[in-house]
LUMLUM-806642 format. One record per residue (C-alpha): x, y, z; residue in one letter. Coordinates in Angstrom, 3 decimals. Layout:
! LUMLUM-806642
NODE          x          y          z   torba
NODE          X          Y          Z       A
...
//
This chain:
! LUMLUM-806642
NODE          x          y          z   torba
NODE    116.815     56.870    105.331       X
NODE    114.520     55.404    102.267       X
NODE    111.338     54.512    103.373       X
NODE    109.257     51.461    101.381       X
NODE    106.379     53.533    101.451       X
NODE    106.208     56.794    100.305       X
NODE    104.566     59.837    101.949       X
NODE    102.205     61.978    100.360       X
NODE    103.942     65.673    100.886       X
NODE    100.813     67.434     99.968       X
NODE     98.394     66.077    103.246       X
NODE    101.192     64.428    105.115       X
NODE    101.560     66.887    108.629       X
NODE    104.817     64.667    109.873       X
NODE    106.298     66.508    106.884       X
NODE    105.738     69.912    108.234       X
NODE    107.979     69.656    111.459       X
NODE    111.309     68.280    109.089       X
NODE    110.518     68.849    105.542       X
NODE    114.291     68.227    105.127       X
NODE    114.038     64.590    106.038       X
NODE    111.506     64.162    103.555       X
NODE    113.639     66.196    100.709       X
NODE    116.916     64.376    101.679       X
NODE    114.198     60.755    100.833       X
NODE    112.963     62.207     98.005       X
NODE    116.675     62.982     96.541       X
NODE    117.322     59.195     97.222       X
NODE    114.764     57.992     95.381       X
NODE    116.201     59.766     92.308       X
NODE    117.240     63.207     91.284       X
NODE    113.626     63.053     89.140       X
NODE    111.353     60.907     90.510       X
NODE    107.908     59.866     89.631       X
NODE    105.756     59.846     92.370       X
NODE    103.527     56.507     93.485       X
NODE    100.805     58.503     94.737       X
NODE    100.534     61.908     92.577       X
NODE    100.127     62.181     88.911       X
NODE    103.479     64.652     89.392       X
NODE    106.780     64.468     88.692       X
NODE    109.605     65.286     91.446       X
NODE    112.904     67.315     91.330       X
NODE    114.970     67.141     93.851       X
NODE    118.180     67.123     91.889       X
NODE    119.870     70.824     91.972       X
NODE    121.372     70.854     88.292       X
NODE    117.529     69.381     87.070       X
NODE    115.964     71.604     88.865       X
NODE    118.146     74.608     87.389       X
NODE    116.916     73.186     83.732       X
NODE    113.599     73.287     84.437       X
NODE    113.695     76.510     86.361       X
NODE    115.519     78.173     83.075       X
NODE    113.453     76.243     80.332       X
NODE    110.333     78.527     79.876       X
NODE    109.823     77.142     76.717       X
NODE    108.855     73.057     77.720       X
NODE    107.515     74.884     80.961       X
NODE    104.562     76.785     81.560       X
NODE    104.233     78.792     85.326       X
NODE    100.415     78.051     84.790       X
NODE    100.287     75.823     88.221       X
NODE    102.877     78.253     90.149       X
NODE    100.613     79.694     92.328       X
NODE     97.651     76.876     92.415       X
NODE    100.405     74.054     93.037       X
NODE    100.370     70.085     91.499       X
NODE     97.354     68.819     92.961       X
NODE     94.614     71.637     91.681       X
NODE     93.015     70.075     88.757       X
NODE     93.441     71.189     85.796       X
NODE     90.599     73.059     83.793       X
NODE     91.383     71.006     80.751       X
NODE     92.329     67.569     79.566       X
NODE     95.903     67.960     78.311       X
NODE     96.220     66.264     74.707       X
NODE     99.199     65.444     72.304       X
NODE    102.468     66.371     72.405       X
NODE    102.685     70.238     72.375       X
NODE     99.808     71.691     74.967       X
NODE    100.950     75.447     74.328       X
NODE     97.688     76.013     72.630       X
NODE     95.203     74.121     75.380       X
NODE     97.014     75.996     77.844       X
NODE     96.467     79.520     76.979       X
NODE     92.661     78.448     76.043       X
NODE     91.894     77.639     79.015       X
NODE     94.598     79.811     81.477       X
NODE     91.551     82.212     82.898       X
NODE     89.299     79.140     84.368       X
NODE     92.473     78.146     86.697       X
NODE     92.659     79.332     90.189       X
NODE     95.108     82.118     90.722       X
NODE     95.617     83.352     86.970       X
NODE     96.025     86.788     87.544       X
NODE     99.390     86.614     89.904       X
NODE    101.924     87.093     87.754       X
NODE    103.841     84.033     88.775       X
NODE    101.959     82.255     86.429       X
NODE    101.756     84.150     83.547       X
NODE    104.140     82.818     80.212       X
NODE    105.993     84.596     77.375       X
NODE    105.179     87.735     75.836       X
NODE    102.616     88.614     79.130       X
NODE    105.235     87.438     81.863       X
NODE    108.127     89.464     79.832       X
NODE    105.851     92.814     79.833       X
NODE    104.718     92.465     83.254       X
NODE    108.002     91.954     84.167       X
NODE    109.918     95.129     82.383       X
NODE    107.357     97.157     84.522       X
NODE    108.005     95.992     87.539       X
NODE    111.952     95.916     86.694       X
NODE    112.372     99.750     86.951       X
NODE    110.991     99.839     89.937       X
NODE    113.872     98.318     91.918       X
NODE    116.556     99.783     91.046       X
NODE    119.113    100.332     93.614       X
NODE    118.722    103.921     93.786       X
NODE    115.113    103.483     94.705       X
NODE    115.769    100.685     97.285       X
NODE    118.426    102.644     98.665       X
NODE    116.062    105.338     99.404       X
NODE    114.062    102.766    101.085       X
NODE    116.390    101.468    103.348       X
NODE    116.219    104.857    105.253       X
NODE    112.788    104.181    106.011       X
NODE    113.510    100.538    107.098       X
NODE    116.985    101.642    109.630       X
NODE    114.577    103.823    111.219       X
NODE    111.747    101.505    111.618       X
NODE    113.619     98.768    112.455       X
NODE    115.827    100.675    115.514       X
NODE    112.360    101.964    116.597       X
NODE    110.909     98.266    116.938       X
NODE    114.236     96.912    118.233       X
NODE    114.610     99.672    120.855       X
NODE    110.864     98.768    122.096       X
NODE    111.071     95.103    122.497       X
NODE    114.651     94.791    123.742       X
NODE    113.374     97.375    126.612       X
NODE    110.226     95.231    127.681       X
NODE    113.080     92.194    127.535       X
NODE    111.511     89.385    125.398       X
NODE    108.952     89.458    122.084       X
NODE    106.865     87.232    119.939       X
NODE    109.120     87.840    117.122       X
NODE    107.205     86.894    113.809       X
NODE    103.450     88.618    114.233       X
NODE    105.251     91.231    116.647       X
NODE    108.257     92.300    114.905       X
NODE    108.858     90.360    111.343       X
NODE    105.677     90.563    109.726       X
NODE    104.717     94.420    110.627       X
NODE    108.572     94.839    109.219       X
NODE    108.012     93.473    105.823       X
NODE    104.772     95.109    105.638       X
NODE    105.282     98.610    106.597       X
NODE    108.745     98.276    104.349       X
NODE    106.727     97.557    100.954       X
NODE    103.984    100.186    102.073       X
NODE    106.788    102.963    102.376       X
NODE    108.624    101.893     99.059       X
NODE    105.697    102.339     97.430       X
NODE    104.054    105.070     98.672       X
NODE    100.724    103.665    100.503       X
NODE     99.541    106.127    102.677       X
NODE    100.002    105.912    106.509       X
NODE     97.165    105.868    107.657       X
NODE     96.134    103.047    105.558       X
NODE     99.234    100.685    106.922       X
NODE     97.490     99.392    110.170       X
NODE     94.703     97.896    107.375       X
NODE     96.986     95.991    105.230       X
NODE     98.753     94.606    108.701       X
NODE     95.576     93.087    109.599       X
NODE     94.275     92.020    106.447       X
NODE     97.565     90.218    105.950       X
NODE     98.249     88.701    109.223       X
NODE     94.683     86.577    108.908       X
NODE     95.361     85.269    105.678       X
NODE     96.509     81.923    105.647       X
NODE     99.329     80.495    103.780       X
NODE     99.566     79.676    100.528       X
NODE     99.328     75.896     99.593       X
NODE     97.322     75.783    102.956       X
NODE     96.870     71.765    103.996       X
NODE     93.604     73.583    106.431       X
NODE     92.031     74.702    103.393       X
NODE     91.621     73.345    100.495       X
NODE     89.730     76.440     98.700       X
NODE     92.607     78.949     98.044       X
NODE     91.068     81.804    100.633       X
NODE     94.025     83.524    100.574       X
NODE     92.812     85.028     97.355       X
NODE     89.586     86.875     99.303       X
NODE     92.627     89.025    100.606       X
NODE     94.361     89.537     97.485       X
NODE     90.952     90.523     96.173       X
NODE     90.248     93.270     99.617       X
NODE     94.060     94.733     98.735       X
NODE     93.498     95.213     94.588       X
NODE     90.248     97.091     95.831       X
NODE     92.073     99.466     97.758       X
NODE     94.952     99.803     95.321       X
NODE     92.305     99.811     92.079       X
NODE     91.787    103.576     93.668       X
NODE     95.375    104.177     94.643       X
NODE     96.460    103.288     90.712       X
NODE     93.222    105.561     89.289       X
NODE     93.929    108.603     91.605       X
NODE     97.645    108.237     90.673       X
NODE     96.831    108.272     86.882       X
NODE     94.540    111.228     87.276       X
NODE     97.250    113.079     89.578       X
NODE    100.692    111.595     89.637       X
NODE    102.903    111.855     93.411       X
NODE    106.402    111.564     93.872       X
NODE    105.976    108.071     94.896       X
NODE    106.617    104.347     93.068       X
NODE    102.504    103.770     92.976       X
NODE    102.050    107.182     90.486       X
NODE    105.460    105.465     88.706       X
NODE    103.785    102.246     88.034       X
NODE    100.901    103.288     87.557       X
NODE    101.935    105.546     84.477       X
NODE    104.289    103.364     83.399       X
NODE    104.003    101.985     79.262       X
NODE    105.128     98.414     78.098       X
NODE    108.747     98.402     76.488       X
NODE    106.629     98.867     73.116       X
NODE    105.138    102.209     74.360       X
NODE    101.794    101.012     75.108       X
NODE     99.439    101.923     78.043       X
NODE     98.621     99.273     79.984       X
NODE     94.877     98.189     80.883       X
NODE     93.918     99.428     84.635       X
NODE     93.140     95.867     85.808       X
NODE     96.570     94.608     84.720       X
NODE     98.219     97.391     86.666       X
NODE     96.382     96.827     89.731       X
NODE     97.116     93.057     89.903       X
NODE    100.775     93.642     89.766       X
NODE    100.567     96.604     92.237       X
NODE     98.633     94.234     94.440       X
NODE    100.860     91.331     94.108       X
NODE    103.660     93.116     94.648       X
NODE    102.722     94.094     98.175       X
NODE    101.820     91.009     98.707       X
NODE    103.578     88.554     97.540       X
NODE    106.803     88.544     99.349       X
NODE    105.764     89.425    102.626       X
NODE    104.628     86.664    103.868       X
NODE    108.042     84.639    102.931       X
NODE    110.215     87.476    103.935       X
NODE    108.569     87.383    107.169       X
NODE    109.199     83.626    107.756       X
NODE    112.736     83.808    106.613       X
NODE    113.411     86.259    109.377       X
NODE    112.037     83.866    111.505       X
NODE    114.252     81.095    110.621       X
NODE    117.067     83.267    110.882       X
NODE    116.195     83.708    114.458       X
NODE    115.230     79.789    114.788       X
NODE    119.369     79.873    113.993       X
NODE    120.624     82.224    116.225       X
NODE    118.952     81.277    119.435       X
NODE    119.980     77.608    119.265       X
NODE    124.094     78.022    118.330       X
NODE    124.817     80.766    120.900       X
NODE    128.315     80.772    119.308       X
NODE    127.083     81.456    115.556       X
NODE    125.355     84.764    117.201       X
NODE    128.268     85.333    119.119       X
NODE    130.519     85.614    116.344       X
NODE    127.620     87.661    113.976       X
NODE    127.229     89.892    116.883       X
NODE    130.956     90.260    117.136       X
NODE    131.170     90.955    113.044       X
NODE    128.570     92.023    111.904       X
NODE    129.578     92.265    108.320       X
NODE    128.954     88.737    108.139       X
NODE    125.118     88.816    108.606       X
NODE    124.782     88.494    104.549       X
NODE    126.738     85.520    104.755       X
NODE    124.584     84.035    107.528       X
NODE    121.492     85.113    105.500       X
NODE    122.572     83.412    102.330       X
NODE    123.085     79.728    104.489       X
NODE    119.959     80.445    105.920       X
NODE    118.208     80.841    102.453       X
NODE    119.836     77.655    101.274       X
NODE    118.978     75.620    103.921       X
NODE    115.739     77.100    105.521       X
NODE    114.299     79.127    101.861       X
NODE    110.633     80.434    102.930       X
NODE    109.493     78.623     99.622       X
NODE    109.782     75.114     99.872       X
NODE    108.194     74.078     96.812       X
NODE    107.431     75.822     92.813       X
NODE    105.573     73.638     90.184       X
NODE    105.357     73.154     86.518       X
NODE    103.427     72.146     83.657       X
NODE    104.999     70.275     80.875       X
NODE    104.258     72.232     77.508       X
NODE    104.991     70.003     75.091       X
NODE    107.157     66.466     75.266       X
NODE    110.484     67.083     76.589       X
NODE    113.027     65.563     79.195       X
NODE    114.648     66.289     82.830       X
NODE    118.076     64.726     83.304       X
NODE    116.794     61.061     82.096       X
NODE    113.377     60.768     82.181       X
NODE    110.962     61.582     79.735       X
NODE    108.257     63.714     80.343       X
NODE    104.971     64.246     77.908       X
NODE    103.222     67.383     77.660       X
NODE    100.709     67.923     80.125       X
NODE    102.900     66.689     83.316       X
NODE    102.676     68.094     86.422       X
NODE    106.344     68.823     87.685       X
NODE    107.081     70.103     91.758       X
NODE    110.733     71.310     91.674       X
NODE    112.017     70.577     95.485       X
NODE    113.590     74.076     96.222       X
NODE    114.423     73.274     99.556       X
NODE    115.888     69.727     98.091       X
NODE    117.921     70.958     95.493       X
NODE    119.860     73.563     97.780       X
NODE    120.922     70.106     99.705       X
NODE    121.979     68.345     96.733       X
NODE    125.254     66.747     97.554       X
NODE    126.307     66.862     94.095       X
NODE    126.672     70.449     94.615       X
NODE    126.860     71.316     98.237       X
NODE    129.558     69.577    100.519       X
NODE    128.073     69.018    103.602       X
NODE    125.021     70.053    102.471       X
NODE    123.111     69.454    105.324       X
NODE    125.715     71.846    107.612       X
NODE    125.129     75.156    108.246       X
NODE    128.773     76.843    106.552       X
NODE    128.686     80.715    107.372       X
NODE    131.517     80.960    104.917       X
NODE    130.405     78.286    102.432       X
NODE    131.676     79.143     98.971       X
NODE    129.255     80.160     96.616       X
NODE    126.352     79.975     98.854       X
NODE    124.436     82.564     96.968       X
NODE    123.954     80.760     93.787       X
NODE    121.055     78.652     96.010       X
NODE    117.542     78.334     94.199       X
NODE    115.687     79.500     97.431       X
NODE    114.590     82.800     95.156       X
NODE    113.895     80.209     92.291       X
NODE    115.826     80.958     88.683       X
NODE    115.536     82.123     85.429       X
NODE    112.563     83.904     83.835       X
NODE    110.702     83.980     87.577       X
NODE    113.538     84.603     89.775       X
NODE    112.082     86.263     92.704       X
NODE    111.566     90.120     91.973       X
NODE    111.711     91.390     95.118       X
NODE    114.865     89.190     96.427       X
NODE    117.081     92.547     96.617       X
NODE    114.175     94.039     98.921       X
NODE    113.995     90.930    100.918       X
NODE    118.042     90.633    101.179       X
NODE    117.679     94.264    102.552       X
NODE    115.345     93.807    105.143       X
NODE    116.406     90.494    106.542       X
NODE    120.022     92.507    106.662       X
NODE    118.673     95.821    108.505       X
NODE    116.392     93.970    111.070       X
NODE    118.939     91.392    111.810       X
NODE    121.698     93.855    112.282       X
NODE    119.649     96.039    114.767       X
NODE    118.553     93.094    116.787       X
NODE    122.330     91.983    116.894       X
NODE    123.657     95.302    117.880       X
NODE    121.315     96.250    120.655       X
NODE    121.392     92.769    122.411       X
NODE    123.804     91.048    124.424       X
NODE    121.719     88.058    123.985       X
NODE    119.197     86.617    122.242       X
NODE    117.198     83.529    123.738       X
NODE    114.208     81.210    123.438       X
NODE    111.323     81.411    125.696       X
NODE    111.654     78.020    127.158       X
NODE    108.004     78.472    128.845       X
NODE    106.903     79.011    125.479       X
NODE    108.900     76.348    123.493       X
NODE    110.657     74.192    125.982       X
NODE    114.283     73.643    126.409       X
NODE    116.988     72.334    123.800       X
NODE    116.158     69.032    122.836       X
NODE    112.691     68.951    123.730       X
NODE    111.602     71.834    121.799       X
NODE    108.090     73.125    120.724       X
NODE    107.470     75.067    117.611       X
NODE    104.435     74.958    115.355       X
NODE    105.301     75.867    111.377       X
NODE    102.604     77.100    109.108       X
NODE    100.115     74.023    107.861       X
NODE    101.488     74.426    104.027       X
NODE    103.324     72.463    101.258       X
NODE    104.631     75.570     99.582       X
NODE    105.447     77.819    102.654       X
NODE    108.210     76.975    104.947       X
NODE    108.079     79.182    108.341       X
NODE    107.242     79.327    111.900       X
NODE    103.657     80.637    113.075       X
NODE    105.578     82.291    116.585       X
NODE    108.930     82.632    117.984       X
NODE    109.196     83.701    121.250       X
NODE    112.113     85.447    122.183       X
NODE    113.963     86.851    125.565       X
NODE    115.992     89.501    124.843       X
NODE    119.573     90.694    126.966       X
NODE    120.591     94.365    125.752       X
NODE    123.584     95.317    125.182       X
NODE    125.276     97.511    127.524       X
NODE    126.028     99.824    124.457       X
NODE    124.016     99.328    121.655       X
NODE    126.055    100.504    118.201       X
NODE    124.941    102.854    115.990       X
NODE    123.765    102.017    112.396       X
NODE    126.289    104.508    110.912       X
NODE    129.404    102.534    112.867       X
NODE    128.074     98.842    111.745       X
NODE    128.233     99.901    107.717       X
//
């Protein structure tokens, strides 16, 4: 339903409990829309949001990370901004994440990180991960219930990043902690981005990780990165490897963490839909792709207009602040039928923009694929059943569940779980 007034999605909390509702009213209202209240332009539309998403050159990343409403440091003049921008780029909040960087810098940055996940390397992982992940399922299914995302998801994630790249084990429990108290991104509690203060504790640690692994290289992926040249043979600075060390143990964790969640906010409420996952279990990449499309951990990625351009009919002058609606676009009707059903054999569900597009595609989405596939087959195998604490939530219909306060981050802040095992748990070698 279109509402006369418009709600402001960046302080609004009724948005938090149904984003979709609010992405489904923001499609009506146009594909790009203008917004009343915002000096930002909206994209709900999925073939818009694909052209914005691949058009690096109109676009700049600089407001990925800070979001729309974070002023800028600069007063955006004429038609081509390119130059302002790059003046200016280190007096914005959240500059050094690569997410935001542009051209050449995002391109390098990129190629080094590249290398690092190839499938030989992940495969290696995923060793780690099948182990880890039958020793956490094993433990919870045997006390009978869990609080799923601080007990099982988000120790997952982190421990799987910390093994692929070689942080040391006694180090782990640290980066758990330090992690679990940040808030979210795009946090509506805060409006002083203090996730940063952890970003800042973990590029301390790893500024002596990347310096020892210089001096003495290890068979691990740290002492690969941080030897690793630019495409044109050069060294690059310290600092530069560090911040892409750091943000790639940190980046994804968090939304990898709450996309396991909503894959369990799916299984516990259609008992079939597990049923026939747990009865097939070849299908749980099918079930993970729906669940990207409709439930993405990233509900939001922004823009700023380089220079004057256009998306789909409206004009758009350089220096306009764009919000592409991820989680909108993947229920576009103009490409999804049904796009509000859940389809665990949808055609092409994996072309979704959940892990964004083009030049910033999501770098880690193989990893994340991986471990949403290796936790969720364990817990499937080794249970009979999987249910939600009604004490804890309530019962269908009349449910309780608190998602985190943020206008990027889609995901639940606990998911308490009863668990049934299975009277014969299978094997990881027999569910290949």
């Amino acid at each position: 339903m279109l509402l006369a007034v418009e709600r402001d999605y960046f302080t609004d909390r009724s948005i938090l409990d149904d984003p979709n509702a609010f992405f489904d009213e923001m499609l009506g209202r146009g594909s790009v829309y203008r917004s009343q209240l915002r000096d930002v332009v909206f994209v709900s539309g999925f073939a818009e949001a694909l052209a914005v998403l691949g058009n690096a050159e109109d676009f700049s990343s600089l407001i990925a990370a800070a979001g729309p409403v974070t002023p800028l440091p600069f007063v955006p003049s004429g038609s081509d901004i390119a130059e302002q921008i790059e003046l200016h780029r280190a007096e914005l909040s959240a500059n050094e994440l690569m997410v935001t960087y542009d051209g050449p810098p995002h391109a390098a940055a990129r190629a080094l990180l590249s290398r690092l996940f190839v499938p030989s390397r992940l495969k290696a992982n995923e060793a780690f991960m099948v182990d880890y992940a039958d020793r956490q399922v094993r433990s919870v299914v045997a006390q009978g219930r869990c609080e799923f995302v601080k007990q099982m998801a988000q120790p997952f994630v982190t421990l799987v990043i910390a093994d692929l790249l070689g942080v040391p084990e006694e180090d782990r429990p640290r980066f758990v902690a330090a992690l679990d108290a940040a808030p979210p991104p795009g946090n509506l509690n805060a409006p002083v981005r203090t996730e940063n203060l952890v970003l800042k504790f973990i590029g301390g640690v790893f500024r002596d990780y990347i310096a020892s692994r210089r001096a003495t290289p290890r068979d691990d992926l740290l002492s690969e990165l941080a030897n690793a040249r630019y495409p044109d043979d050069t060294i690059p600075d310290i600092d530069e490897v560090v911040r892409l060390a750091t943000v790639l143990f940190a980046a994804g964790q968090d939304t990898s963490a709450k996309l396991l969640g909503s894959c369990l906010r799916f299984l516990v409420e259609d008992k079939a839909l597990q049923s026939q996952l747990r009865a097939n279990l070849a299908l749980v990449p099918n079930f993970i792709e729906e669940v990207l499309r409709l439930e993405g951990s990233s509900k939001i990625t922004s823009r700023l207009a380089r220079r004057d351009t256009r998306i789909g009919d409206m004009a758009i002058t350089a220096g306009t602040r764009v919000t592409i609606f991820l989680s909108g676009a993947n229920r576009d009707p103009r490409r999804w039928e049904e796009p509000a059903a859940f389809k665990l054999d949808r055609p092409r569900a994996r072309e979704h923009v959940a892990f964004g597009r083009g030049a910033h595609t999501c770098i880690g989405a193989p990893l994340a694929r991986a471990e949403l596939r290796v936790l969720l087959t364990h817990l499937l195998a080794q249970t009979a059943d999987i249910s939600l604490c009604e004490t804890e939530h309530g019962p269908p219909g009349a449910r309780r569940l608190d998602y985190e306060p943020s206008f990027i981050i889609r995901g639940l802040t606990a998911l308490h779980l009863e668990l049934t095992p299975a009277s014969q748990g299978q094997s990881w070698e027999a569910v290949q």
